[in-house]
NUDRENRO-304812 format. One record per residue: residue in three letters; chain; x, y, z of N, C-alpha, C, O, CB in turn. Coordinates in Angstrom, 1 decimal, padded with zeros to 4 digits. Glycine has a CB too. Example, Ala and Ser with C-alpha at 12.3 -4.5 7.8 and 13.67 -1.06 7.14 Angstrom:
2
<pt "ala" "A" <013.2 -005.7 007.8> <012.3 -004.5 007.8> <013.2 -003.3 007.8> <014.2 -003.3 008.5> <011.3 -004.5 009.0>>
<pt "ser" "A" <012.8 -002.2 007.1> <013.7 -001.1 007.1> <012.9 000.0 007.9> <013.4 001.1 008.0> <014.1 -000.6 005.7>>
***
This chain:
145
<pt "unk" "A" <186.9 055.4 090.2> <187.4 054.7 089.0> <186.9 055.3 087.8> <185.8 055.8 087.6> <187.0 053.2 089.1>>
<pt "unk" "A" <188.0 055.3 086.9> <187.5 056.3 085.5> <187.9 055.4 084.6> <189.0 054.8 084.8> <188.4 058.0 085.0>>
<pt "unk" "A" <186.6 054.9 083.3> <187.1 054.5 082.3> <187.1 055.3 080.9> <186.1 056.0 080.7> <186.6 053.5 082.2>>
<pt "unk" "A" <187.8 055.4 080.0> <188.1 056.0 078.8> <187.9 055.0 077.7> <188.7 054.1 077.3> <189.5 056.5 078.8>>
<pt "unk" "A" <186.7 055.1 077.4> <186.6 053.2 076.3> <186.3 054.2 074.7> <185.7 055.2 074.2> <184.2 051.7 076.9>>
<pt "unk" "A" <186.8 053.7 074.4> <187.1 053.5 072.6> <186.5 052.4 071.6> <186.8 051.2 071.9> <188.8 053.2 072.4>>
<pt "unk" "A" <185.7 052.6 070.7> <185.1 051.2 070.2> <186.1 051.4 068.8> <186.1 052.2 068.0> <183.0 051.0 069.8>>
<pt "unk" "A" <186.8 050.3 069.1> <188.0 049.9 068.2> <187.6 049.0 067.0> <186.9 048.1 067.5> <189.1 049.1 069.1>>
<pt "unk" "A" <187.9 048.8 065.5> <188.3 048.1 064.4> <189.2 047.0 065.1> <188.9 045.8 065.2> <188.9 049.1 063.3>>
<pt "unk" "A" <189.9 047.4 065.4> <190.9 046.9 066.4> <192.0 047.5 066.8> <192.3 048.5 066.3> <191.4 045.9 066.0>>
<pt "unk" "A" <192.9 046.9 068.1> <194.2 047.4 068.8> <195.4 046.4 069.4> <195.3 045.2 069.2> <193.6 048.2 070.0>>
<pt "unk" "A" <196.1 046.7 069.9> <196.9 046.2 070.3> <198.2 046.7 071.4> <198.9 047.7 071.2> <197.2 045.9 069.2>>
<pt "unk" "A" <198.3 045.9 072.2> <199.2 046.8 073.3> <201.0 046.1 073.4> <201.2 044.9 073.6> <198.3 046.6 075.3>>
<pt "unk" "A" <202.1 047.0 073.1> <202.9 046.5 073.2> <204.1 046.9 074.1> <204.4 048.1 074.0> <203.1 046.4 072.2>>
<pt "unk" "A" <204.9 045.8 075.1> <206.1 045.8 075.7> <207.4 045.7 075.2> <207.9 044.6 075.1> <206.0 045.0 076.3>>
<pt "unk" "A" <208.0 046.5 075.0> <209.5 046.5 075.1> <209.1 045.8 073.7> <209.3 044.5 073.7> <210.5 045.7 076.4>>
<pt "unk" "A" <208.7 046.4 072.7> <208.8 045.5 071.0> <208.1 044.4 071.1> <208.0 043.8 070.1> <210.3 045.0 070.4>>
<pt "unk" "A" <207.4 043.9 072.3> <206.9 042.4 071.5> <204.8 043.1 072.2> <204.4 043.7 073.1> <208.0 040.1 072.7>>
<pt "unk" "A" <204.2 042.4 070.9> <202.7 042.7 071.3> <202.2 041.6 072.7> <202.4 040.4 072.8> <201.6 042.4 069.8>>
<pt "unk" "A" <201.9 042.1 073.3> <201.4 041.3 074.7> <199.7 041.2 074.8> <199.5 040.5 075.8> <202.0 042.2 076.3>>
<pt "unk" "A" <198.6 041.6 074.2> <197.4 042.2 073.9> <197.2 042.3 072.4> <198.0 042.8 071.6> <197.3 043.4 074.6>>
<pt "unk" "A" <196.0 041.7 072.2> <195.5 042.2 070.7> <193.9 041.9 070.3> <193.7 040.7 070.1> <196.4 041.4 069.5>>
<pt "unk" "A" <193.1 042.5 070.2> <192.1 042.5 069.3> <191.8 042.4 068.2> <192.7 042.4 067.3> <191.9 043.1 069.3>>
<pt "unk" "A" <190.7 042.3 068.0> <190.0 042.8 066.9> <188.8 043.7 066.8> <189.3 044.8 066.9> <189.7 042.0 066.3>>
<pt "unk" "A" <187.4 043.9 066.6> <186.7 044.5 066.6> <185.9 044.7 068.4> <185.4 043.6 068.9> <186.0 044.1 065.3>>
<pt "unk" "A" <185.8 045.6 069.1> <185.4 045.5 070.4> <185.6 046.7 070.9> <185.5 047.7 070.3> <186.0 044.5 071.2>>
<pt "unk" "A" <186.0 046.5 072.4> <186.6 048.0 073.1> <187.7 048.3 073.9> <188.0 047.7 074.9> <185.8 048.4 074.0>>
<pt "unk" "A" <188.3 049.5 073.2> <189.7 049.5 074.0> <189.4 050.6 075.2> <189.0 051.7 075.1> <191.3 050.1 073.0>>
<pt "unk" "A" <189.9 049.7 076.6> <189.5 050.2 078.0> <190.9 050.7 078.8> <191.8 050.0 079.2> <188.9 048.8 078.9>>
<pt "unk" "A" <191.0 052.3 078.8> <191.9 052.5 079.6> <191.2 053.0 080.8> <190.3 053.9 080.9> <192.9 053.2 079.1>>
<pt "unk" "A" <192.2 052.2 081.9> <191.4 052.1 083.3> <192.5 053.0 084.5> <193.8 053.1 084.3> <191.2 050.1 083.9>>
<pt "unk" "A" <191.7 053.8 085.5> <192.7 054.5 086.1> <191.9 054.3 087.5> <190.7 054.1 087.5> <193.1 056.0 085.4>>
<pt "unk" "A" <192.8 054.3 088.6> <192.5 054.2 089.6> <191.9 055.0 090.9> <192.9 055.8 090.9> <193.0 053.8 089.6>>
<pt "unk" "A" <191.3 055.3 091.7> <191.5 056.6 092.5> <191.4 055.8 093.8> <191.4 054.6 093.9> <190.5 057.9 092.2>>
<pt "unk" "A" <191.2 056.6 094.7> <192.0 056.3 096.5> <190.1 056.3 096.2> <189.4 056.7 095.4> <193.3 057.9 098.0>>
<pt "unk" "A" <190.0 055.5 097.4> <188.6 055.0 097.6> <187.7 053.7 096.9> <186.7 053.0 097.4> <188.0 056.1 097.4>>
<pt "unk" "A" <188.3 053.5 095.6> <187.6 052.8 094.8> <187.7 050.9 095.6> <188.6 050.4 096.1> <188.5 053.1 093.2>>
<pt "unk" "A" <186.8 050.7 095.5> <186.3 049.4 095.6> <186.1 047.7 094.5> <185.7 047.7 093.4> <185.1 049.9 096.0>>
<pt "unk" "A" <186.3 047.2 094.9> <185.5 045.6 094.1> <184.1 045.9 093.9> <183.6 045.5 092.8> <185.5 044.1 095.0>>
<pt "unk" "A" <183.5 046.5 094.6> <181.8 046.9 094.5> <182.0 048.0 093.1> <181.4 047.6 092.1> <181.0 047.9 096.2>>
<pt "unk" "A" <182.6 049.1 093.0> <182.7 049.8 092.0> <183.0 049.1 091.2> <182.1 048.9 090.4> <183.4 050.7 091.9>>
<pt "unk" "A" <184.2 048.4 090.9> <184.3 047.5 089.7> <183.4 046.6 088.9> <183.0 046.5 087.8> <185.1 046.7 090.1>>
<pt "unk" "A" <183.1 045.9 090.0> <181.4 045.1 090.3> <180.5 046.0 089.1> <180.5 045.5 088.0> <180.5 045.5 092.4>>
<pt "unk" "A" <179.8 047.3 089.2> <179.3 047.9 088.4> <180.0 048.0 087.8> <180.0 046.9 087.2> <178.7 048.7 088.5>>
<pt "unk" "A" <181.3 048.9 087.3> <181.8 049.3 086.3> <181.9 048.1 084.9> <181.6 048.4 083.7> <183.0 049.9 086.8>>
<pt "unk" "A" <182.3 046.9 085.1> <182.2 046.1 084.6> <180.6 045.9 083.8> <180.4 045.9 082.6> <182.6 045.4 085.4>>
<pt "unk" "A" <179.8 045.6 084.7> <178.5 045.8 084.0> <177.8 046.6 083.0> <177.3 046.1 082.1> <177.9 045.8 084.7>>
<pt "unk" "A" <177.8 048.0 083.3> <178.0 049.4 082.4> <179.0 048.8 081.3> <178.6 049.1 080.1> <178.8 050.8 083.2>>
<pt "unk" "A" <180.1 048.1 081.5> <181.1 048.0 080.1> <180.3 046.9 079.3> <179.5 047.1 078.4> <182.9 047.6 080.3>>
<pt "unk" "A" <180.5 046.4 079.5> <179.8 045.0 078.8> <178.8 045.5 078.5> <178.6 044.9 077.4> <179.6 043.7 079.5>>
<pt "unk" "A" <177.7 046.1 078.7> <175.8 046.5 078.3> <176.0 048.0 077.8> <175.0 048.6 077.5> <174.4 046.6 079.9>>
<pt "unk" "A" <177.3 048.6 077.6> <176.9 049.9 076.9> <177.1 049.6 075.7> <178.1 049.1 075.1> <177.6 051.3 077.3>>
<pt "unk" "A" <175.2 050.4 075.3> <175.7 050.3 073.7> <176.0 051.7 072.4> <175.4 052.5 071.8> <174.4 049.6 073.2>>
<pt "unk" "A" <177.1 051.4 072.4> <177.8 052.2 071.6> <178.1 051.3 070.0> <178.8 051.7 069.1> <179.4 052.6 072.6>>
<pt "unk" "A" <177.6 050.4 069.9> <177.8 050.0 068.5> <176.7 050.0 067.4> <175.5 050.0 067.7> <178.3 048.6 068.5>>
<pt "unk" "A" <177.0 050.0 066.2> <175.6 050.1 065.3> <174.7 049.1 064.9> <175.3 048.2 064.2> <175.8 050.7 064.1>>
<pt "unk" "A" <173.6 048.9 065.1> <172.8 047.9 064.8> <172.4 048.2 063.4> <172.9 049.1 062.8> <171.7 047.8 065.9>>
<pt "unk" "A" <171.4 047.4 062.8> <170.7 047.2 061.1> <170.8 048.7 060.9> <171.4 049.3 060.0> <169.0 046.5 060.9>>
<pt "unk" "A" <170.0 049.2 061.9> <169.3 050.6 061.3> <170.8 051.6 061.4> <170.7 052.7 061.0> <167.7 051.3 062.5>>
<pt "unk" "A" <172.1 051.1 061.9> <172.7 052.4 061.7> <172.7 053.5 063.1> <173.2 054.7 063.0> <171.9 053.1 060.3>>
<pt "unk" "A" <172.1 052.9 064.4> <172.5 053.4 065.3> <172.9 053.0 066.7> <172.2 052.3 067.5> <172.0 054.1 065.3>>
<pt "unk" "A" <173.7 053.3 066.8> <174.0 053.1 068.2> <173.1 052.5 069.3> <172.4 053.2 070.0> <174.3 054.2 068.7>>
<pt "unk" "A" <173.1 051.2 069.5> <172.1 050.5 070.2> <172.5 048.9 070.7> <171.7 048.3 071.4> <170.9 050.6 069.3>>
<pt "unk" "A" <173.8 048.5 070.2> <174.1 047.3 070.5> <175.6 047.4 071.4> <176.3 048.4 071.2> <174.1 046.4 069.2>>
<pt "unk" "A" <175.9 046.2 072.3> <176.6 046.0 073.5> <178.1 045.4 072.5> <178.1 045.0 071.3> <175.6 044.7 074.9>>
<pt "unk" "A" <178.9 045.4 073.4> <180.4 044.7 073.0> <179.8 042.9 072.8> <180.2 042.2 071.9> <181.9 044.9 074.7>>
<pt "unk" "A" <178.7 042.4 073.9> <178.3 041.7 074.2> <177.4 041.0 072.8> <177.5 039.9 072.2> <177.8 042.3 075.3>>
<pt "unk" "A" <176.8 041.8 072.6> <176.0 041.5 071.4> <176.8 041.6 070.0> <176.3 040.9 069.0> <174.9 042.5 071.3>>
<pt "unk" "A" <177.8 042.2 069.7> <178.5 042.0 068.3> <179.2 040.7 068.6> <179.8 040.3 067.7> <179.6 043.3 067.9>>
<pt "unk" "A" <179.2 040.0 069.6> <180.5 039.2 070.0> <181.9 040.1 069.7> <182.7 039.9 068.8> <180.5 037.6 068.8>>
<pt "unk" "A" <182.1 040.9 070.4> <183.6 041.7 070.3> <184.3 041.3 071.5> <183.8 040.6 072.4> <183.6 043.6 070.4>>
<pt "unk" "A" <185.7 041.8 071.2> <186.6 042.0 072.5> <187.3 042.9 073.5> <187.7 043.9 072.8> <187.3 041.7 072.3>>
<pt "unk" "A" <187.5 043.0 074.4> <187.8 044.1 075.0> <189.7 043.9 075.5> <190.1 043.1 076.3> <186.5 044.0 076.3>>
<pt "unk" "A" <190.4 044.8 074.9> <191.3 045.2 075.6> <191.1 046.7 076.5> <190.6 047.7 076.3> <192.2 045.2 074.7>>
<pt "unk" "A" <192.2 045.9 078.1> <191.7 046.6 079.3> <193.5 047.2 079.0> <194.4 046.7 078.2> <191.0 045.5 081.0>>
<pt "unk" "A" <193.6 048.3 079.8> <195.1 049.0 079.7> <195.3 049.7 080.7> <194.6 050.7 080.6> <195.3 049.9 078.7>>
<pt "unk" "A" <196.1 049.6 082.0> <195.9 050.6 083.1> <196.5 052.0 082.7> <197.4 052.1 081.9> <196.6 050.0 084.5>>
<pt "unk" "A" <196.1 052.7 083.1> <196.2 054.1 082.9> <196.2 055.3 084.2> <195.3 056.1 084.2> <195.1 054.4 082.0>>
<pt "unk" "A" <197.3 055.4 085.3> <196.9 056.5 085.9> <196.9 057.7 085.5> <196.4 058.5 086.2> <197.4 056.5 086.6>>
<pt "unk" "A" <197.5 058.0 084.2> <197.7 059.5 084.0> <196.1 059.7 084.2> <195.9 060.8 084.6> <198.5 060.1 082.4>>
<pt "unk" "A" <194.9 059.0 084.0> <193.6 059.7 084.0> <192.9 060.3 085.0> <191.7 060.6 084.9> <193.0 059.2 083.7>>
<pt "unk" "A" <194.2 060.5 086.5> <193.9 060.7 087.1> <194.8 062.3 087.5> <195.0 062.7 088.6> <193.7 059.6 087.6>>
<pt "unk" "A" <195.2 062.8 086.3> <196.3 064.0 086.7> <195.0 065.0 087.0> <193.8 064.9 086.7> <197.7 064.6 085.2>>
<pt "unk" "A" <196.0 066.1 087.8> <195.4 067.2 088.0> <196.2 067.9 087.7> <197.3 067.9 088.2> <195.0 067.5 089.1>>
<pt "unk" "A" <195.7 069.0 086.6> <196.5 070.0 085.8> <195.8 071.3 086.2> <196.2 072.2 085.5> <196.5 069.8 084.0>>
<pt "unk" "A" <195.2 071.6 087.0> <194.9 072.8 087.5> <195.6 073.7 088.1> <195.0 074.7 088.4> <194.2 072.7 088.1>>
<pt "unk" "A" <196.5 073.5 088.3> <197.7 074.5 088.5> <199.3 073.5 088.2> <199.6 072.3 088.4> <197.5 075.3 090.4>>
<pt "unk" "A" <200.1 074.9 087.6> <201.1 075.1 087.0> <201.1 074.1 085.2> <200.0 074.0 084.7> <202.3 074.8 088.2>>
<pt "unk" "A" <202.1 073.7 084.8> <202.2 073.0 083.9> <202.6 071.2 084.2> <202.8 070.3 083.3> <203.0 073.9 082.9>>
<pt "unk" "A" <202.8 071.1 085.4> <203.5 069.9 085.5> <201.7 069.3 086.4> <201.0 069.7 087.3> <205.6 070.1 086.6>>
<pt "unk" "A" <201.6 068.0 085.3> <200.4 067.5 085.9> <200.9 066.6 087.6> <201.9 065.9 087.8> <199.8 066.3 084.5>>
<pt "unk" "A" <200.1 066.9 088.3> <200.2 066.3 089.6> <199.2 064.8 089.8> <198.0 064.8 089.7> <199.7 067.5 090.7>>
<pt "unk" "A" <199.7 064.1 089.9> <199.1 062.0 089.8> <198.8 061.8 091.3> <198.6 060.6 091.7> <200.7 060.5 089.2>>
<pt "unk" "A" <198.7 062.9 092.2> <198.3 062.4 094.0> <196.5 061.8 094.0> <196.0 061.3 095.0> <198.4 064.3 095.5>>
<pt "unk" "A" <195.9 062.0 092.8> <194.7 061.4 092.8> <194.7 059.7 092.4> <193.8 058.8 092.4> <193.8 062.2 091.9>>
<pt "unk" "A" <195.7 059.6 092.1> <196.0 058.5 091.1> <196.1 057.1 092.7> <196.9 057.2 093.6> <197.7 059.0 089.9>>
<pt "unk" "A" <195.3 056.3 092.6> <195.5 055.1 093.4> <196.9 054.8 093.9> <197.7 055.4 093.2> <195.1 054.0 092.8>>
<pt "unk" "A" <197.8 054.0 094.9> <199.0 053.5 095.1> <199.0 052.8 094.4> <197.9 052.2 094.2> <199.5 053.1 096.1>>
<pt "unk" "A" <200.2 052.3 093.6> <200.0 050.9 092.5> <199.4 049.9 093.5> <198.2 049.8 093.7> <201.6 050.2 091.7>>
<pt "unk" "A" <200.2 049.4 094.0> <199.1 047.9 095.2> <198.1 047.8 094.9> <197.5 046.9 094.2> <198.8 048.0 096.8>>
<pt "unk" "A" <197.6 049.2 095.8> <196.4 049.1 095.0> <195.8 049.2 093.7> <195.0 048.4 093.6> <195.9 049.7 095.3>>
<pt "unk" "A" <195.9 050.0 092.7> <195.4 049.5 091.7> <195.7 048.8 090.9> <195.2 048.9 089.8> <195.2 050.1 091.3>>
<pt "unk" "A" <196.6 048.0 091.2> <197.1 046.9 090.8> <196.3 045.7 090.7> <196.0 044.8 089.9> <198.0 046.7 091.4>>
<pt "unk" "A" <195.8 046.0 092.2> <194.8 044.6 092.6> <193.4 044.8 092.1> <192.7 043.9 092.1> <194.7 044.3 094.2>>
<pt "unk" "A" <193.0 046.3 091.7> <191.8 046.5 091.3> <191.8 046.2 089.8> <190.9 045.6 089.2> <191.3 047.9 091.5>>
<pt "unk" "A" <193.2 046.7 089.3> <192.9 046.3 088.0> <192.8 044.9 087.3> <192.3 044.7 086.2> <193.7 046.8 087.4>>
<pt "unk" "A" <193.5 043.5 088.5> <193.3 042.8 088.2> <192.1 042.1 088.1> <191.8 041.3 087.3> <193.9 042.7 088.6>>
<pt "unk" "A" <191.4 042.5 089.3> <190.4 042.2 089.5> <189.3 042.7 088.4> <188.3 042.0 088.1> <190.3 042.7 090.7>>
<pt "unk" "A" <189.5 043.9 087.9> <188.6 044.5 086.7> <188.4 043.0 085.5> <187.4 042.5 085.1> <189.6 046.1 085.9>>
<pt "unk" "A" <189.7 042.9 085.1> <190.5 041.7 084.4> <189.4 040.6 083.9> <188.9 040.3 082.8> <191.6 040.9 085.5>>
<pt "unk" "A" <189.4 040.1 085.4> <189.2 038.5 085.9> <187.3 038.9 085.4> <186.7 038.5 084.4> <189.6 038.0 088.4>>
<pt "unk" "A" <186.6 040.1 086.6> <185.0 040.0 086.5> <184.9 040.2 084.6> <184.1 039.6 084.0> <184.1 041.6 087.6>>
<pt "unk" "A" <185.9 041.1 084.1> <185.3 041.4 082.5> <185.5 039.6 081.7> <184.9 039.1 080.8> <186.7 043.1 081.4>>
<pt "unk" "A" <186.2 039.3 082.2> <186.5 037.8 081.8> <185.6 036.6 081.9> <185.3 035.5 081.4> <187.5 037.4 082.5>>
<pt "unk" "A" <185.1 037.4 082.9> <183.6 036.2 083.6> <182.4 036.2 082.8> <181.5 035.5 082.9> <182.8 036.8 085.2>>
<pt "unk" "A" <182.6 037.0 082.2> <181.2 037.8 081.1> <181.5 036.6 080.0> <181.0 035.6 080.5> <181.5 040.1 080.3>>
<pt "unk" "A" <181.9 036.4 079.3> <182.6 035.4 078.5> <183.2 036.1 077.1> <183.5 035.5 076.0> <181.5 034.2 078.2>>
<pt "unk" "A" <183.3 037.4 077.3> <184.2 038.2 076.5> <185.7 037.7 076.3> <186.2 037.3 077.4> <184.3 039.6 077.0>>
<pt "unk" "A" <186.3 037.7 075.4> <187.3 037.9 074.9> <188.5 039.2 075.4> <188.5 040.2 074.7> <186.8 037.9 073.6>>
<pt "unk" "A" <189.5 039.0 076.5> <189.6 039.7 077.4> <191.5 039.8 077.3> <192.2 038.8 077.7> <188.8 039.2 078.6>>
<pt "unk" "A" <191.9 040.9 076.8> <193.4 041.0 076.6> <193.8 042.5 077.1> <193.1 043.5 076.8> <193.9 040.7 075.0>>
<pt "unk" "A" <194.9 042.5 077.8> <195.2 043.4 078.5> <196.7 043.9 078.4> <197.3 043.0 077.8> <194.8 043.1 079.7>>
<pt "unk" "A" <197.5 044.9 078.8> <198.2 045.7 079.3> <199.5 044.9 080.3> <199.5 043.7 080.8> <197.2 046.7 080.0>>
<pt "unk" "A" <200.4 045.8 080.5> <201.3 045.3 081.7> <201.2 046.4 082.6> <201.6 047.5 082.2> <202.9 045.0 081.4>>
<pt "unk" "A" <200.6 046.2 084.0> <200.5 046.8 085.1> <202.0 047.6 085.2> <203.0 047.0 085.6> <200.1 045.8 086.3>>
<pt "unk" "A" <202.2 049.4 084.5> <203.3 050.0 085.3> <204.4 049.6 084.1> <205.6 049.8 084.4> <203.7 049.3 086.9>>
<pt "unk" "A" <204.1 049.1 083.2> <205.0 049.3 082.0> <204.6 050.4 081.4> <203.6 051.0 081.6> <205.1 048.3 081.1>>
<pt "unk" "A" <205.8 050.7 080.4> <206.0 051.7 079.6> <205.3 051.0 078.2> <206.0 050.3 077.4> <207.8 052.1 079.6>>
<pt "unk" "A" <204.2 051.1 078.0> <203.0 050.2 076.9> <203.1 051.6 075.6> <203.5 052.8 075.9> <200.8 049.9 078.0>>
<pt "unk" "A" <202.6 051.1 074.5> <202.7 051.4 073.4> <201.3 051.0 072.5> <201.3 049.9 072.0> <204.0 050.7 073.0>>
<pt "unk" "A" <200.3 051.7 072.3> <199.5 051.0 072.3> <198.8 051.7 070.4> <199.2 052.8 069.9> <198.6 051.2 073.9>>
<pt "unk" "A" <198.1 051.0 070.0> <197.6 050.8 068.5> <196.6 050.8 068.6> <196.3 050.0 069.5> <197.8 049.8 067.6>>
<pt "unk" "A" <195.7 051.4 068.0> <194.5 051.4 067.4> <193.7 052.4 066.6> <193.8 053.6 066.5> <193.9 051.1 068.2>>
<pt "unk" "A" <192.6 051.4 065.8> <191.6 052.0 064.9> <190.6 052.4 065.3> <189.6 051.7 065.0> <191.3 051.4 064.2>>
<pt "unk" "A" <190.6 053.6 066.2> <189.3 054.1 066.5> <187.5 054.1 065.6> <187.2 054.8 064.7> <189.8 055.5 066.6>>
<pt "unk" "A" <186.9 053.3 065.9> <185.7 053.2 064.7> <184.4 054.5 065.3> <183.6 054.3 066.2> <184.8 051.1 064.8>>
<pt "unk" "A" <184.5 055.6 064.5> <183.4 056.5 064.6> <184.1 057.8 064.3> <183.9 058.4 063.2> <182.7 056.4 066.1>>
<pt "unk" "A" <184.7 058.1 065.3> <185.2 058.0 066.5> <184.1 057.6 067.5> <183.0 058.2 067.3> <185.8 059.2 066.8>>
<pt "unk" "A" <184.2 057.1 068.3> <183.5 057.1 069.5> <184.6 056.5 070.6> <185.4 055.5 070.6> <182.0 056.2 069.5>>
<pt "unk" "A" <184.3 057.8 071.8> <185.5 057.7 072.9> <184.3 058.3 073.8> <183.8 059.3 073.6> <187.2 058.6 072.8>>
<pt "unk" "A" <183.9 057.2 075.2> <183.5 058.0 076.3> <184.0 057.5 077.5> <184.8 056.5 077.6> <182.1 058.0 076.3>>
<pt "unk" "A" <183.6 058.1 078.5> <184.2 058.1 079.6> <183.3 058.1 080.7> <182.4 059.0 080.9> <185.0 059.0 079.5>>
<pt "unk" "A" <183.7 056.7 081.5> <182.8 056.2 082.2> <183.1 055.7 083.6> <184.0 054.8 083.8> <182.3 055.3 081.6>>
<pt "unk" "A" <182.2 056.6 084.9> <182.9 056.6 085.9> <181.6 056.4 087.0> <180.4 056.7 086.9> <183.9 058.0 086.0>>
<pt "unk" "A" <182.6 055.8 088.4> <181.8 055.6 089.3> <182.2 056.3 090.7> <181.6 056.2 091.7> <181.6 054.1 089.3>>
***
C-alpha cells in the first residue's frame, strides 16, 4: 500500500461537476493499492497518517500531527501509483490491486482514519475525480508499508 499525502490549505474532490469531498486545512491522501496488502497494513498505515508530523509548530518547524492542528483529511483512491513505467512509454497498472479488492481496502482505510476522530472526506472509488488543491510548503511525501 502506497500513500502520497500532501499537507493542504485546503482541497476538494469533484464528480461529474458536482464537489463530493472538501476540506480545509489538513491532508490530502492519495491511496493506491497493491496485491498482498492487508487490514493489518492499513491498521498501521492509518496510524503513521494521523501521527506524522509534517506541520509547523510555534517555533516554525515541522513537528505537529493532522491530529494536533485539529485538521482534515481527504482520502482519494489512486491506482495509477502503482504504474510501472520501466519499459516502453505506455505505463503498465498489473501492480495495481483488483478493484474488489481495493475497493474494500480503501474502504476500510476510510472507516479506521474516521475512528481517529478526524474529519474524514473522500473520493469515488473508480471515478473519473477532478481534484483541487493548495499545497502548503510544498510538502508531499510518500508513505508505504
Amino acid at each position: 500500500m502506497r500513500l502520497v499525502v500532501q499537507r493542504v490549505k485546503n482541497a476538494s474532490v469533484e464528480v461529474y461537476g458536482k464537489v463530493i469531498g472538501k476540506i480545509d486545512e489538513g491532508l490530502l491522501v492519495l491511496l493506491g493499492v497493491t496485491h498482498g496488502d492487508t487490514k493489518e497494513k492499513v491498521d498501521y498505515l492509518v496510524r503513521k497518517l494521523v501521527n506524522l508530523r509534517i506541520f509547523k509548530d510555534e517555533n516554525n518547524k515541522m513537528n505537529l500531527s493532522v491530529k494536533d492542528i485539529n485538521g482534515e483529511i481527504l482520502i482519494v483512491s489512486q491506482f495509477t501509483l502503482y504504474a510501472n513505467t520501466s519499459e516502453g512509454n505506455r505505463p503498465s497498472f498489473t501492480e495495481a490491486a483488483k478493484p474488489e479488492v481495493a475497493n474494500e481496502l480503501y474502504e476500510y482505510f476510510k472507516k479506521k482514519c474516521a475512528e481517529t476522530g478526524i474529519n474524514v472526506q473522500s473520493g469515488e472509488f473508480g471515478a473519473d475525480m477532478k481534484i483541487r488543491l493548495l499545497n502548503d510548503g510544498p510538502v508531499t511525501v510518500i508513505v508505504e508499508k
